[in-house]
N, C-alpha and C positions, 0 to 999 in steps of 0.2 A: 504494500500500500504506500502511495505517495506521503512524503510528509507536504506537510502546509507551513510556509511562516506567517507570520504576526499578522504580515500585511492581509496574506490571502483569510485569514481566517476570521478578520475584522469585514471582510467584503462579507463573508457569508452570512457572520453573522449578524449583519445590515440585511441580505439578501433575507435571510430567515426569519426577525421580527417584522421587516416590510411584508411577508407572507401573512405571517399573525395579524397583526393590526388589519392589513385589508382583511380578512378574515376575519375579523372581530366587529366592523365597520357592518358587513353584512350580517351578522348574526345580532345583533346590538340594533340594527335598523329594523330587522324582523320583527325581535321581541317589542321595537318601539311600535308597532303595527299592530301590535298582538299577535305576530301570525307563527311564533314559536317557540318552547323555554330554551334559552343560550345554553342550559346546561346537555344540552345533545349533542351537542356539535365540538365538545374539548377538543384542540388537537393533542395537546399536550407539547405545545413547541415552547412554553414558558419552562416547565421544567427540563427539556434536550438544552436550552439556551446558560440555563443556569448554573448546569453539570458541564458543558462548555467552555463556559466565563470563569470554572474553578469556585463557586459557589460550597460552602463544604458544612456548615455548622447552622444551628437553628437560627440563630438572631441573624445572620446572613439569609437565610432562608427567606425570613419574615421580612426584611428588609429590601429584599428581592423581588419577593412579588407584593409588596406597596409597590414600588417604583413600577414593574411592569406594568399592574394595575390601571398605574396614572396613566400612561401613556396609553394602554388598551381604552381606557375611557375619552381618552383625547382625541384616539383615531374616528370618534363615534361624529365629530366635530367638522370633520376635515372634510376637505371638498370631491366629491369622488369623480373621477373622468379616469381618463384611458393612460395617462401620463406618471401616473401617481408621485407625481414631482410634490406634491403637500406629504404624503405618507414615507416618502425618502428620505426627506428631511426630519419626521417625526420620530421615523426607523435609528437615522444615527444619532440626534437627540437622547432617544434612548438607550443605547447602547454606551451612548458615554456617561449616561445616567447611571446605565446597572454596572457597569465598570469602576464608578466611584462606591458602589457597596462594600468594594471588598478590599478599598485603600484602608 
């Protein structure tokens, strides 16, 4: 298996909450419709992200998804089109958010 550096692996990890977030945009717009409970549709990319970033202890945990939280709640805000140039920028936002959890 390839190794990854720093650089490549901060791309993904942009790649992989921008999936989330729009992902959470939709289901977050559902449930504001009434037309589903959010709770079906977990991917579980907050936790693959977390175990990622070297997340390892409870209060990091807990601190972790506040932060991701905020941001899945923010993406519910954001403008949606085909560009997702608002959700890119929320993506690495976040990412340098959840990366100061564990300074």
């Amino acid at each position: 298996m390839k190794t990854i550096n720093e650089i490549e692996l901060r791309f993904i990890l942009e790649e992989i909450i921008l999936a989330d977030l729009k992902h959470s945009q939709l289901t977050i717009g559902l449930a504001n419709l009434g037309l589903d409970p959010m709770d079906n549709h977990y991917l579980g990319i907050a936790d693959l992200v977390a175990r990622l970033i070297g997340v390892q202890n409870d209060q990091e945990k807990d601190r972790f998804m506040e932060v991701y939280m905020e941001f899945v709640n923010r993406s519910a805000d954001s403008h949606v089109d085909t560009t997702n140039e608002e959700l890119k920028m929320l993506s690495k936002e976040c990412l340098e958010a959840l990366l100061g959890v564990l300074v």
